[in-house]
PQR file with spaces between the fields and no chain letter, atoms N, CA, C, O and H, PARSE charges and radii, in Angstrom:
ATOM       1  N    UNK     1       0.842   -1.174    0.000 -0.4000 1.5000
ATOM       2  CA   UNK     1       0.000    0.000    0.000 -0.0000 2.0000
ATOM       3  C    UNK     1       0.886    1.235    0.000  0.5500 1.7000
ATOM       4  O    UNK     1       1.913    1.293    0.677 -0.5500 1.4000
ATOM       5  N    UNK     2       0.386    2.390   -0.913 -0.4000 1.5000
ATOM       6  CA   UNK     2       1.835    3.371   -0.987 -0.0000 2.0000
ATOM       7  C    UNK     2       1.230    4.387   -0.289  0.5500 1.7000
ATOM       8  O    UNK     2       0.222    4.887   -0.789 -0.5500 1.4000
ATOM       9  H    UNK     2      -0.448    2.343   -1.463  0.4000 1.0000
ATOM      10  N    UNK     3       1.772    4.928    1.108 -0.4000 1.5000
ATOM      11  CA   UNK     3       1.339    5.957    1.806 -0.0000 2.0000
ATOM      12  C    UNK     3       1.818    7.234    1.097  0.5500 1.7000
ATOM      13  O    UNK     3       2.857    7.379    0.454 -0.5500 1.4000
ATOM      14  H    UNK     3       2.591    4.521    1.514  0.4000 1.0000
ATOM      15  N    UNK     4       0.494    8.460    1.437 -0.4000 1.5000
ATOM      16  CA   UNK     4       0.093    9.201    1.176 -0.0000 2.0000
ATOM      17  C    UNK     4       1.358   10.837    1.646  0.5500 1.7000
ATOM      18  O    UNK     4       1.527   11.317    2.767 -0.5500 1.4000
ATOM      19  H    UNK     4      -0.351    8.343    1.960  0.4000 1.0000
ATOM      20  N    UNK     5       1.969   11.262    0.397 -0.4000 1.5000
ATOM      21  CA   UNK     5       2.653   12.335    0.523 -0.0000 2.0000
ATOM      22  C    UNK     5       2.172   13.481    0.671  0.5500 1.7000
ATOM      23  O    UNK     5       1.695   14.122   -0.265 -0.5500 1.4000
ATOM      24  H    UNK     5       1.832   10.873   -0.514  0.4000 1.0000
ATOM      25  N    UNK     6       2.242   13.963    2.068 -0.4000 1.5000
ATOM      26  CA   UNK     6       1.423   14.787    2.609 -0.0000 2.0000
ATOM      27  C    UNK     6       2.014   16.453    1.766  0.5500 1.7000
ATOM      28  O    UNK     6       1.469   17.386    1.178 -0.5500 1.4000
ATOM      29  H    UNK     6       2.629   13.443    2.829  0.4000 1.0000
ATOM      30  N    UNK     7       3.378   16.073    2.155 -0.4000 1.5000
ATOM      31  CA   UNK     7       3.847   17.487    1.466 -0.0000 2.0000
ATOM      32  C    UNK     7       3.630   17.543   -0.149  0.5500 1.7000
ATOM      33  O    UNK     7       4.404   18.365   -0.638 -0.5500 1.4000
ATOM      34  H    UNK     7       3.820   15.315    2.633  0.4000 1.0000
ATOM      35  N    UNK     8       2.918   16.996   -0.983 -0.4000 1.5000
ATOM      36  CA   UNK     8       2.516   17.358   -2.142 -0.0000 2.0000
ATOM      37  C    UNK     8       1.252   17.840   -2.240  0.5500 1.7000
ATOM      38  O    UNK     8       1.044   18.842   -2.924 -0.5500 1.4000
ATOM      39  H    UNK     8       2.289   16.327   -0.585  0.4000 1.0000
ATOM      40  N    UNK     9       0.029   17.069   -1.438 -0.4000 1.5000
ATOM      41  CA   UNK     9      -1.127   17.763   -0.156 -0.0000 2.0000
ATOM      42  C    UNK     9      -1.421   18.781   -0.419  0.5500 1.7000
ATOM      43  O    UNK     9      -2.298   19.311   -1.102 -0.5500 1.4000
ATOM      44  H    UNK     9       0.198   16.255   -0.882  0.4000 1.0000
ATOM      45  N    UNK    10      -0.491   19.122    0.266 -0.4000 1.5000
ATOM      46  CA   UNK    10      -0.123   20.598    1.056 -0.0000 2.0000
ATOM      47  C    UNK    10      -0.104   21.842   -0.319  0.5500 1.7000
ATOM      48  O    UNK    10      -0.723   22.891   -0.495 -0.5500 1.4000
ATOM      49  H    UNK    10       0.221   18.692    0.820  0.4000 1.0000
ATOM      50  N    UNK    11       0.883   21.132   -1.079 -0.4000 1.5000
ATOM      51  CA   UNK    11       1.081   21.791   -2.239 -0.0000 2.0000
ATOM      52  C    UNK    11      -0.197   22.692   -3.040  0.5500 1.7000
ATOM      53  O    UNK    11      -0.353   23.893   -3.264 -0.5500 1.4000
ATOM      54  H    UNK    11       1.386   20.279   -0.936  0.4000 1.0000
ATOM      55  N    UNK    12      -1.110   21.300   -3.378 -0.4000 1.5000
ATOM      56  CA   UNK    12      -2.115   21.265   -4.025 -0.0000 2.0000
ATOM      57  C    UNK    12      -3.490   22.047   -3.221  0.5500 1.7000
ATOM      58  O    UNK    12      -4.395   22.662   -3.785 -0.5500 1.4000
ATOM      59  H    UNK    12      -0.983   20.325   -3.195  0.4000 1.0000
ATOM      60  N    UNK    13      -3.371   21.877   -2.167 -0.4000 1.5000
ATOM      61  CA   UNK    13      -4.346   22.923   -1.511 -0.0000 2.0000
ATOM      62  C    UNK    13      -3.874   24.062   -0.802  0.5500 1.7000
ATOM      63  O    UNK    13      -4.521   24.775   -0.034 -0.5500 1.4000
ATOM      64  H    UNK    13      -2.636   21.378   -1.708  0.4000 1.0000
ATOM      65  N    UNK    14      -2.260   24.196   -1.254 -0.4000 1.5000
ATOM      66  CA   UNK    14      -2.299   25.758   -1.158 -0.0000 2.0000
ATOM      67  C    UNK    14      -2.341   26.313   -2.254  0.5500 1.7000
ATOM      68  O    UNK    14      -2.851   27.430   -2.336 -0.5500 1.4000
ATOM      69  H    UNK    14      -1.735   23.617   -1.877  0.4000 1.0000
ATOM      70  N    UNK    15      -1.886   25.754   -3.224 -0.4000 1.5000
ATOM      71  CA   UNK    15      -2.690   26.774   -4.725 -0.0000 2.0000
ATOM      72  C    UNK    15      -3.617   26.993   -4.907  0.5500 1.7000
ATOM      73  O    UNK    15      -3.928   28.094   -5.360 -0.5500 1.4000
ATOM      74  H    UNK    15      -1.473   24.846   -3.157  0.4000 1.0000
ATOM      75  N    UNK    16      -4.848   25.672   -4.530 -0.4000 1.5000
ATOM      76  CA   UNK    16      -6.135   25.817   -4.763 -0.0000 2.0000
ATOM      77  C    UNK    16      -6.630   27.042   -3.910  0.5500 1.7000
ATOM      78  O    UNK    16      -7.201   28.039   -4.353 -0.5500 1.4000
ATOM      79  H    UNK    16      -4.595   24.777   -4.161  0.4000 1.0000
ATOM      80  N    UNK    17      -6.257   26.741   -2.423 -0.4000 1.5000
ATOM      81  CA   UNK    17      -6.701   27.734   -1.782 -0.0000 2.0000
ATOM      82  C    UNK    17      -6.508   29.404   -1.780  0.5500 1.7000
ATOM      83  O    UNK    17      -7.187   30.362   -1.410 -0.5500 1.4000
ATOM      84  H    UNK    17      -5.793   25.931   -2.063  0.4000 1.0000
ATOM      85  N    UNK    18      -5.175   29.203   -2.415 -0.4000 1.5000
ATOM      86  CA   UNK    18      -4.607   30.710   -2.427 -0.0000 2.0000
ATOM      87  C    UNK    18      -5.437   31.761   -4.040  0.5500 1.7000
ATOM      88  O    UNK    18      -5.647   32.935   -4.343 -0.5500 1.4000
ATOM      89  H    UNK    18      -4.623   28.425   -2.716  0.4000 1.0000
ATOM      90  N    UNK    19      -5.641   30.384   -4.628 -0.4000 1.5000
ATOM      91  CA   UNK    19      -6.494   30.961   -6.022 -0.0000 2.0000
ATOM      92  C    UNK    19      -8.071   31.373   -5.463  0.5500 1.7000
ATOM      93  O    UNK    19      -8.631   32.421   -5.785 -0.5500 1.4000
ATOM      94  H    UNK    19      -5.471   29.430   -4.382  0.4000 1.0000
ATOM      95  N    UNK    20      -8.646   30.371   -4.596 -0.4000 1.5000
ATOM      96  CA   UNK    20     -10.233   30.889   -4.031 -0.0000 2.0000
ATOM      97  C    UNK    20     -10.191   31.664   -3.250  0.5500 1.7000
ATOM      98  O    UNK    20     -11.200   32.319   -2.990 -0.5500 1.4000
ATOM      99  H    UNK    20      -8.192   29.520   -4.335  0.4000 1.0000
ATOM     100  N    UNK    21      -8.557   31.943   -2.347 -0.4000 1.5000
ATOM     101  CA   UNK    21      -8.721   33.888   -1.795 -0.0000 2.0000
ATOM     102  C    UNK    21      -8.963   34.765   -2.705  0.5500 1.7000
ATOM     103  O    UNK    21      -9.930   35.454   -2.379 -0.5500 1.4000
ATOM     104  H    UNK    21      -7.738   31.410   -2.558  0.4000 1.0000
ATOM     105  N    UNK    22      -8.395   35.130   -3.982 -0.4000 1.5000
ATOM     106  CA   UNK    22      -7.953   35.776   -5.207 -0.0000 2.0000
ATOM     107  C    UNK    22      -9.553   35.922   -5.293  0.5500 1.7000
ATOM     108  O    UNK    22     -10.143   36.869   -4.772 -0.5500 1.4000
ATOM     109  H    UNK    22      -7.610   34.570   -4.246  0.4000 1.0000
ATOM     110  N    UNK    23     -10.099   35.046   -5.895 -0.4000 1.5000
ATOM     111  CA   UNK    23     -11.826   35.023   -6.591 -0.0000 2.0000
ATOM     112  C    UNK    23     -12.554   35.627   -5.597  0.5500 1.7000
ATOM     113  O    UNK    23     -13.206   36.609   -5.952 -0.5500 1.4000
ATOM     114  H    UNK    23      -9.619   34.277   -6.318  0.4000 1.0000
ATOM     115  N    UNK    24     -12.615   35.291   -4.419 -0.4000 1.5000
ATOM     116  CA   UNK    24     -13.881   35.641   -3.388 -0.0000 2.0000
ATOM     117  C    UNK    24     -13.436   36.911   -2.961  0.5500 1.7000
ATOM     118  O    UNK    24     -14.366   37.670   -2.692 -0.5500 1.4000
ATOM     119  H    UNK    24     -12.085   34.494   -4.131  0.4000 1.0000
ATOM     120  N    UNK    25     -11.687   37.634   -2.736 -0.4000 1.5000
ATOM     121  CA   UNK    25     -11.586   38.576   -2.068 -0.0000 2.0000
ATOM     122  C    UNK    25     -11.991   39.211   -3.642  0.5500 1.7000
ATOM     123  O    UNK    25     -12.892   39.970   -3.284 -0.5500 1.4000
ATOM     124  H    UNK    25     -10.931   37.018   -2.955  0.4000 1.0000
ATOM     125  N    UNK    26     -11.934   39.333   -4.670 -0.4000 1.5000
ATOM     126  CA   UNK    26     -12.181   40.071   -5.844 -0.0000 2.0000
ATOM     127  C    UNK    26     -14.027   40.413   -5.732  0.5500 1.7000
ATOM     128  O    UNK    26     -14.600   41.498   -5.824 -0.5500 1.4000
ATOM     129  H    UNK    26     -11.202   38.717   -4.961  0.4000 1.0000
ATOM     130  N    UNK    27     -14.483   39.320   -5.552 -0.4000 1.5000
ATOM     131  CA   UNK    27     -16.084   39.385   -5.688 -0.0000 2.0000
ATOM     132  C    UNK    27     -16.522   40.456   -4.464  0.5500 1.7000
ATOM     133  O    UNK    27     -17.278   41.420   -4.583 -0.5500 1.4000
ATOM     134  H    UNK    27     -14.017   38.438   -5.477  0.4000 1.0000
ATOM     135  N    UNK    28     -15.743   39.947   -3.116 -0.4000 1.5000
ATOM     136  CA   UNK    28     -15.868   41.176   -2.190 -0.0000 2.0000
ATOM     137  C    UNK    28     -15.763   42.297   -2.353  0.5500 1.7000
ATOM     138  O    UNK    28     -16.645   43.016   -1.883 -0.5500 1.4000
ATOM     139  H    UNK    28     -15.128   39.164   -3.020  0.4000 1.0000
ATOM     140  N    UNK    29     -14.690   42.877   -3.052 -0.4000 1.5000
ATOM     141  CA   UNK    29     -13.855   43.777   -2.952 -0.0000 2.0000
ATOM     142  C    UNK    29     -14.730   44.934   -4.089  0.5500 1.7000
ATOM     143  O    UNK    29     -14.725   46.165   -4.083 -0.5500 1.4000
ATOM     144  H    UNK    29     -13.974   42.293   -3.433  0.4000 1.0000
ATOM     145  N    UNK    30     -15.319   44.125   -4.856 -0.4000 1.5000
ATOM     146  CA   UNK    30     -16.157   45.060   -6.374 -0.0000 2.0000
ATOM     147  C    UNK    30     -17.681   45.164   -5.793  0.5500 1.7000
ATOM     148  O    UNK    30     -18.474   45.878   -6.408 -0.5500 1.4000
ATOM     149  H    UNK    30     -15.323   43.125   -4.861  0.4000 1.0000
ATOM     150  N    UNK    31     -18.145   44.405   -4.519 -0.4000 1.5000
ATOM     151  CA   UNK    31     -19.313   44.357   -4.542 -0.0000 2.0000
ATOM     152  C    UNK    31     -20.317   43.902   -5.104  0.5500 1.7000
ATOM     153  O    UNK    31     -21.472   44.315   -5.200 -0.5500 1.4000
ATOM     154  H    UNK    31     -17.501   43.826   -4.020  0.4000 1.0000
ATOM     155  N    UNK    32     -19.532   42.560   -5.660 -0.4000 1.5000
ATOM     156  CA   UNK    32     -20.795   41.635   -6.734 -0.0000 2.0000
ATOM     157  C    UNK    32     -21.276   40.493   -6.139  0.5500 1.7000
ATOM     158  O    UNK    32     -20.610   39.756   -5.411 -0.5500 1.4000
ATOM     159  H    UNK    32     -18.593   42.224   -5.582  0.4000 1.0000
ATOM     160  N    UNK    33     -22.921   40.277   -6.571 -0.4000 1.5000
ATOM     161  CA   UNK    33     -23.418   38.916   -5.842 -0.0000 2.0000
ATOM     162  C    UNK    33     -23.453   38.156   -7.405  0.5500 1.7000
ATOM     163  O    UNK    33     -23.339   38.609   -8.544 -0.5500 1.4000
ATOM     164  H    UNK    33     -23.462   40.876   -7.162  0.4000 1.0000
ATOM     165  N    UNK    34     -23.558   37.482   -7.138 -0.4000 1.5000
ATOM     166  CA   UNK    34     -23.226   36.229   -7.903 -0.0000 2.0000
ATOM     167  C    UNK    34     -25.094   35.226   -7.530  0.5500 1.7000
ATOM     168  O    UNK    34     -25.524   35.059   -6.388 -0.5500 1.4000
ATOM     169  H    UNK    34     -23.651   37.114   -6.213  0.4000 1.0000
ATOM     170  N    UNK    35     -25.785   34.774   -8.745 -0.4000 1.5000
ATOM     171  CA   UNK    35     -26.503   33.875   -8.544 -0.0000 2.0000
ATOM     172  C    UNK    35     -25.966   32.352   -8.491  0.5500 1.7000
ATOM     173  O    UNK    35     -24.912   31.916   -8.955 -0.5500 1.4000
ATOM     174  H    UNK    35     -25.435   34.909   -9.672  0.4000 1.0000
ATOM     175  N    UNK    36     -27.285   31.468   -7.593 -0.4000 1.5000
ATOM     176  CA   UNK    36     -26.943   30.531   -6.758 -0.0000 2.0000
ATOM     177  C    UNK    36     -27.729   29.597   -8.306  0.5500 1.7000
ATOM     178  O    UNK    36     -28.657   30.000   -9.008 -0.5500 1.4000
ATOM     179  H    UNK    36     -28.141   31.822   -7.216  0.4000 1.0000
ATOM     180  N    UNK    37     -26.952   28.305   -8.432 -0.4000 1.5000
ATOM     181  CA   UNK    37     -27.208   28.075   -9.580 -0.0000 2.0000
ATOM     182  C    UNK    37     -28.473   27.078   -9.073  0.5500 1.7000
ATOM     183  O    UNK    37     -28.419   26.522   -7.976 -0.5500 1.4000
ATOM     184  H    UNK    37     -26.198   27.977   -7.862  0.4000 1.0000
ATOM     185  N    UNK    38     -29.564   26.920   -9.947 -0.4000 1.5000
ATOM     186  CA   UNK    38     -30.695   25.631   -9.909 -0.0000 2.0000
ATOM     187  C    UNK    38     -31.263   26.361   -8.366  0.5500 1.7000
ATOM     188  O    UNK    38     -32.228   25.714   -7.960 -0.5500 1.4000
ATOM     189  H    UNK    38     -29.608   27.372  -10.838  0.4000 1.0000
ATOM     190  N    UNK    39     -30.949   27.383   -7.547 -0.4000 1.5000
ATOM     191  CA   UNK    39     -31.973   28.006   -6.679 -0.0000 2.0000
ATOM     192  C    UNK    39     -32.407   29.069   -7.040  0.5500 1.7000
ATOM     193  O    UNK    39     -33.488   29.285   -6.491 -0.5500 1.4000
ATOM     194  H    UNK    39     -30.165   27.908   -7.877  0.4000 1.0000
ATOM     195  N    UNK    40     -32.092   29.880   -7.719 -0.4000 1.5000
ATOM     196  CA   UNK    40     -32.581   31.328   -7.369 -0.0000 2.0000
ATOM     197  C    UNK    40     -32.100   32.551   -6.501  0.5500 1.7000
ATOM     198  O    UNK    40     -32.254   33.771   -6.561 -0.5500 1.4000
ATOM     199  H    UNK    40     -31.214   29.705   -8.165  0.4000 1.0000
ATOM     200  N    UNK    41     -31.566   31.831   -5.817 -0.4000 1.5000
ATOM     201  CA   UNK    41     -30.993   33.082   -4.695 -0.0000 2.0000
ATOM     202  C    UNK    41     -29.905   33.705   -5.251  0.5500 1.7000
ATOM     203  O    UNK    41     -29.608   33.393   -6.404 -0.5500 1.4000
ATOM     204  H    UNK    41     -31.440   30.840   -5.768  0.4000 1.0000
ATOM     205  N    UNK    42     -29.297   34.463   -4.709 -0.4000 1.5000
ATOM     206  CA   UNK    42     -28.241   35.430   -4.731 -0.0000 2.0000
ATOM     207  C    UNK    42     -27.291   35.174   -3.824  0.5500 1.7000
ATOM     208  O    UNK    42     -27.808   34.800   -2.772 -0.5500 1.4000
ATOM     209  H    UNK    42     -29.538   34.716   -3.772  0.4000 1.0000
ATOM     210  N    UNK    43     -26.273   35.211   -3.787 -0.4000 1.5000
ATOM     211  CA   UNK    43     -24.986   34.620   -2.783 -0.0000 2.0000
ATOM     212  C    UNK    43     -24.393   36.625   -2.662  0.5500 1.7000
ATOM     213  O    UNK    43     -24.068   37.392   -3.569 -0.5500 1.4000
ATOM     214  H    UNK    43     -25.853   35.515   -4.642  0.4000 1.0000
ATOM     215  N    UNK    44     -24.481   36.843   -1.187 -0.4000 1.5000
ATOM     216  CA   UNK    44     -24.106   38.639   -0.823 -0.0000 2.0000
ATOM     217  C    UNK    44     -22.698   38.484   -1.051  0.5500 1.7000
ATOM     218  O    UNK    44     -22.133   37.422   -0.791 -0.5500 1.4000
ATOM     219  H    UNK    44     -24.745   36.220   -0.451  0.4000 1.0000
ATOM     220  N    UNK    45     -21.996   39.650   -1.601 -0.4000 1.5000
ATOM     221  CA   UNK    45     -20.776   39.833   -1.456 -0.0000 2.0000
ATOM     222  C    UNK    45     -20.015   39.656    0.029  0.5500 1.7000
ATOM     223  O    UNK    45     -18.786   39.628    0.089 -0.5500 1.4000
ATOM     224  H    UNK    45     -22.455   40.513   -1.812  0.4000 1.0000
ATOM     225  N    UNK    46     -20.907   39.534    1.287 -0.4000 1.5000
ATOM     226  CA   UNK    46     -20.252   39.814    2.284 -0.0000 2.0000
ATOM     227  C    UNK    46     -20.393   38.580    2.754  0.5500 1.7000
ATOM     228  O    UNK    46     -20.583   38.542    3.970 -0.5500 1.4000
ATOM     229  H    UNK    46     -21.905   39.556    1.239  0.4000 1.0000
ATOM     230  N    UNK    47     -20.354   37.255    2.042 -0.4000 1.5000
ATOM     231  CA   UNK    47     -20.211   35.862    1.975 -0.0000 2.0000
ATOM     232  C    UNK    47     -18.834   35.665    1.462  0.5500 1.7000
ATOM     233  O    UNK    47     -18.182   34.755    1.975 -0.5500 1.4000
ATOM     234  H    UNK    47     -20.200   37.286    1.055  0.4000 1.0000
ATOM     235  N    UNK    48     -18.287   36.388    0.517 -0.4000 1.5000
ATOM     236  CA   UNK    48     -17.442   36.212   -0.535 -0.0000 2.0000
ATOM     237  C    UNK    48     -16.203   37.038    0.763  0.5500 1.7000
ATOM     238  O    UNK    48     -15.036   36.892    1.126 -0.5500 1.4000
ATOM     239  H    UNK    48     -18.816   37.127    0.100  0.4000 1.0000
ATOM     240  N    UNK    49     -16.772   37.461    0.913 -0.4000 1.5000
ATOM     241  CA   UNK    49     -15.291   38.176    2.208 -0.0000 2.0000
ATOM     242  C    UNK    49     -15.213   37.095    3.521  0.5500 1.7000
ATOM     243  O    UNK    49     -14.123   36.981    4.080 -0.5500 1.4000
ATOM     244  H    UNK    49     -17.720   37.579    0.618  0.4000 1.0000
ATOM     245  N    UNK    50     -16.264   36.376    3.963 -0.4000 1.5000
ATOM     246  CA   UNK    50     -15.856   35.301    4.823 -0.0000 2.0000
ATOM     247  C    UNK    50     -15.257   34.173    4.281  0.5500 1.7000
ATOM     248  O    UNK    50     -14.342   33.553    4.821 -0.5500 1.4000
ATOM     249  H    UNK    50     -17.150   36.468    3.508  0.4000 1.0000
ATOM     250  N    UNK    51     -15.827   33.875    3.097 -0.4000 1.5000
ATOM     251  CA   UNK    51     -15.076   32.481    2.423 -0.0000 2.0000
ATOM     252  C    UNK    51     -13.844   33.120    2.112  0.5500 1.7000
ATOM     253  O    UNK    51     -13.005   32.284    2.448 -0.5500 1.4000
ATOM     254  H    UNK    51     -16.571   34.378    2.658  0.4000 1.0000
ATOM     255  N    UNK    52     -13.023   34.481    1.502 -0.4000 1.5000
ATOM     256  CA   UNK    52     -11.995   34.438    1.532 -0.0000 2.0000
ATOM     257  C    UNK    52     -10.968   34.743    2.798  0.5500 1.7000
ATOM     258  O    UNK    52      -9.737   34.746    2.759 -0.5500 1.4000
ATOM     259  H    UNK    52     -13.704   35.161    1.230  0.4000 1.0000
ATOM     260  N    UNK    53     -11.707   34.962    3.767 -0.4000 1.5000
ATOM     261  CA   UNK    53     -10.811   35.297    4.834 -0.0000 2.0000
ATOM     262  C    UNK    53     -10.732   33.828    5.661  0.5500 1.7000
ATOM     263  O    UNK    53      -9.827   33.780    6.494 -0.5500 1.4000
ATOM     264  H    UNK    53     -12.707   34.959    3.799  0.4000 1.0000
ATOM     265  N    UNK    54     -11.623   32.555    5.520 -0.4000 1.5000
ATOM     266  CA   UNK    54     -11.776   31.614    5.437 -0.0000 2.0000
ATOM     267  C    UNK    54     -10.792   30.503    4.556  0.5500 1.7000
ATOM     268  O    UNK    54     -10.466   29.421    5.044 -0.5500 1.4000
ATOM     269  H    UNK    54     -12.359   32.594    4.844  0.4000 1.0000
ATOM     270  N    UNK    55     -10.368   30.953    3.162 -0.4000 1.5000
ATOM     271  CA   UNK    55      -9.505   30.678    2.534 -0.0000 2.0000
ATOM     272  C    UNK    55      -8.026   31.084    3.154  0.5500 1.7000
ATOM     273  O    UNK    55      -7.272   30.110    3.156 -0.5500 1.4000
ATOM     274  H    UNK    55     -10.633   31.832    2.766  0.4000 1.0000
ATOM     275  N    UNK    56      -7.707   31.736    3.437 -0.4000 1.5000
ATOM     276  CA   UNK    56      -6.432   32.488    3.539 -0.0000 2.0000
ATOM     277  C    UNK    56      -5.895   31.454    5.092  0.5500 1.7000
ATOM     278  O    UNK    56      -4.818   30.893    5.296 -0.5500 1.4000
ATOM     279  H    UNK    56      -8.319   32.527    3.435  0.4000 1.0000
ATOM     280  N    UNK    57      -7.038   31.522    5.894 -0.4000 1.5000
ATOM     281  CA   UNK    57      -7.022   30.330    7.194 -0.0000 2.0000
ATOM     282  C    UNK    57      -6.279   29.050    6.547  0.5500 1.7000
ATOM     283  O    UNK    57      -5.141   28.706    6.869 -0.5500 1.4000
ATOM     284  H    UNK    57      -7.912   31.978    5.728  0.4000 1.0000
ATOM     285  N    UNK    58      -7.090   28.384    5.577 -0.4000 1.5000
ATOM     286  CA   UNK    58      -7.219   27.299    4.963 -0.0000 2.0000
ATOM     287  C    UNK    58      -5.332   27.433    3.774  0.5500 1.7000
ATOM     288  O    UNK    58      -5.077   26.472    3.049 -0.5500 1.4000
ATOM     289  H    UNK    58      -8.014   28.663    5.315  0.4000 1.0000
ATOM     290  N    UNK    59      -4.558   28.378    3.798 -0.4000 1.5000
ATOM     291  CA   UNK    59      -3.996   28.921    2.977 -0.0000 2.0000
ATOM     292  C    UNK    59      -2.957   28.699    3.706  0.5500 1.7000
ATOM     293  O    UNK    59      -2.323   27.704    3.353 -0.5500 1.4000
ATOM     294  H    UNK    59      -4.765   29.160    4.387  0.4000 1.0000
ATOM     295  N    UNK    60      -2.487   29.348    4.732 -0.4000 1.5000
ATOM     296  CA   UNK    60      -1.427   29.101    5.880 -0.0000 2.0000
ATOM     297  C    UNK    60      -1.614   27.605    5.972  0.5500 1.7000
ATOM     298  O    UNK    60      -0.835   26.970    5.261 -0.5500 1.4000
ATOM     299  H    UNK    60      -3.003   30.156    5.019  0.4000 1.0000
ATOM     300  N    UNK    61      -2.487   26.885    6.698 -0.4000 1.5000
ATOM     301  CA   UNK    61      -2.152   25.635    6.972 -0.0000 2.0000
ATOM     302  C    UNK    61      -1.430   24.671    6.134  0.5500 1.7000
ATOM     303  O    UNK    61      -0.549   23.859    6.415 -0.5500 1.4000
ATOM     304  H    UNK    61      -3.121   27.401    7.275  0.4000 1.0000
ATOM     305  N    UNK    62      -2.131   25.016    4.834 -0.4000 1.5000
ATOM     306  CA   UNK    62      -1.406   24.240    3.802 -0.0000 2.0000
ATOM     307  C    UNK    62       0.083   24.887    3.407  0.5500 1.7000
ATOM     308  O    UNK    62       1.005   24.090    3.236 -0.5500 1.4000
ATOM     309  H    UNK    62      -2.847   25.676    4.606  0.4000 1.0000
ATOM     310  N    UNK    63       0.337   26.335    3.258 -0.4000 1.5000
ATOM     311  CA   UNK    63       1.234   26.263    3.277 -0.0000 2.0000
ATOM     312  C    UNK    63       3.031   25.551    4.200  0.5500 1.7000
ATOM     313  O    UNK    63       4.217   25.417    3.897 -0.5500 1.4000
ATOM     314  H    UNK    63      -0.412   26.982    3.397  0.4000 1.0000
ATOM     315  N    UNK    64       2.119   25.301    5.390 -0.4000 1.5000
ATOM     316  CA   UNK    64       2.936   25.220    6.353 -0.0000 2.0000
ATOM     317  C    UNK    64       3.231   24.021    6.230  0.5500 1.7000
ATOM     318  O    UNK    64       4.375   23.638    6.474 -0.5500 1.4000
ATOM     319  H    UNK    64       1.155   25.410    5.636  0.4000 1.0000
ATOM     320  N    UNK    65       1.952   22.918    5.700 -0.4000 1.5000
ATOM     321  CA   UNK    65       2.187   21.548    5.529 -0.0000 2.0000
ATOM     322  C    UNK    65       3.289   21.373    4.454  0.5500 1.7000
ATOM     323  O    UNK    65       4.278   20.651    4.580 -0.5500 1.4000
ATOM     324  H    UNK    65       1.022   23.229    5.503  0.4000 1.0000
ATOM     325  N    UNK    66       3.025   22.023    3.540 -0.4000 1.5000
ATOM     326  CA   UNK    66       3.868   21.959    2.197 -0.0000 2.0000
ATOM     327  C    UNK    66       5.458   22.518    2.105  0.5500 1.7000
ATOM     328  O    UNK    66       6.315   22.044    1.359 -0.5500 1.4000
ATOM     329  H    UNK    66       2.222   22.610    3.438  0.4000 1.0000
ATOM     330  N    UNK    67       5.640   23.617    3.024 -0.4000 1.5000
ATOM     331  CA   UNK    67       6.637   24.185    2.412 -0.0000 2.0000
ATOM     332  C    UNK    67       7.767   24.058    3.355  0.5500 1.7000
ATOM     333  O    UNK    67       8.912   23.637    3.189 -0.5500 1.4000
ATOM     334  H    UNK    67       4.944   24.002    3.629  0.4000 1.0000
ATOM     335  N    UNK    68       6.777   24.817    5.015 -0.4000 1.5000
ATOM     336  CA   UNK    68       7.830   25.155    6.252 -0.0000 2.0000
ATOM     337  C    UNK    68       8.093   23.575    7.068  0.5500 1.7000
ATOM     338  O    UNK    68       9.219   23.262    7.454 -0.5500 1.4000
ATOM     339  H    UNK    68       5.847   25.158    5.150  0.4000 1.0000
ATOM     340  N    UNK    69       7.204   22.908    7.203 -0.4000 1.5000
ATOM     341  CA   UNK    69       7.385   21.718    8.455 -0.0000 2.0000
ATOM     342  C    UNK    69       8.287   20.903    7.948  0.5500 1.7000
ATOM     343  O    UNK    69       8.395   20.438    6.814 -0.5500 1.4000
ATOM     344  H    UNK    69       6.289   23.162    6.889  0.4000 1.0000
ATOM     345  N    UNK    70       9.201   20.720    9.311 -0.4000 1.5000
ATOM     346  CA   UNK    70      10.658   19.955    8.564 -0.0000 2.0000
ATOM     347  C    UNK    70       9.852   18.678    7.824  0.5500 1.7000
ATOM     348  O    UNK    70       8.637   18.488    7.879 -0.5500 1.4000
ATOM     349  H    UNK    70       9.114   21.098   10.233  0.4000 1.0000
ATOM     350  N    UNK    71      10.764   17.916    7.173 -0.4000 1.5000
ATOM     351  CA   UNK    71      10.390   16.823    6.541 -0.0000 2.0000
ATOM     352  C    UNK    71      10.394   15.915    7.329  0.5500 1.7000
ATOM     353  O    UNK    71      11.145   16.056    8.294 -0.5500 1.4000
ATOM     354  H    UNK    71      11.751   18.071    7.129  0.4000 1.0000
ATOM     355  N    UNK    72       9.657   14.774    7.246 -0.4000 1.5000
ATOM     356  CA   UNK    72       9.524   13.664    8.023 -0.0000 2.0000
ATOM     357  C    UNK    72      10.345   12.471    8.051  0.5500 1.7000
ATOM     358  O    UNK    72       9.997   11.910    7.012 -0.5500 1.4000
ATOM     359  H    UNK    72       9.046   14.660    6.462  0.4000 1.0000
ATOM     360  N    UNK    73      11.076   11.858    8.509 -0.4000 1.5000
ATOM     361  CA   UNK    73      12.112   10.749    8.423 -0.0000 2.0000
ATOM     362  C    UNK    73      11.436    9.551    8.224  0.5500 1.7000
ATOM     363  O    UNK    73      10.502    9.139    8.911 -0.5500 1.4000
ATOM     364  H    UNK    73      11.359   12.314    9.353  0.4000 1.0000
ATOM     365  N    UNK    74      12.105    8.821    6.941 -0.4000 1.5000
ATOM     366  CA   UNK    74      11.779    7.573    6.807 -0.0000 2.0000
ATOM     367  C    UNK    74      12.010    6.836    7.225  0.5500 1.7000
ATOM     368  O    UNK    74      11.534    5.755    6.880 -0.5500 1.4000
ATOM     369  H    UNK    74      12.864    9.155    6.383  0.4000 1.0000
């Protein structure tokens, strides 16, 4: 069974994450709502500032997994 490389992980959800700060702090930042698809509703810009300040949380961790924490001994 081939265990799971955390520091590549890490990698992959700090880009992801650092790209969905970028989008949501942008949607915040212009004041746009965005429709909710197959409901109807409207998603507030001041959703788009918690999910990215939410992201950026989510942003550090991974970075830290990925880049700073010494490496692990085999």
């Amino acid at each position: 069974m081939k265990r799971v490389n955390w520091r590549e992980v890490g990698k992959f959800g700090a880009g992801a994450t650092f790209v969905g700060t970028i989008a949501n702090g942008y949607l915040w930042a212009y004041d746009i709502s965005t429709p909710f698809p197959l409901v109807g509703c409207m998603i507030p810009p001041w959703l788009f500032g918690v999910r990215a300040i939410l992201s950026v949380v989510l942003f550090g961790i991974c970075a830290y997994v990925a880049y700073f924490r010494a490496p692990a001994r085999a």
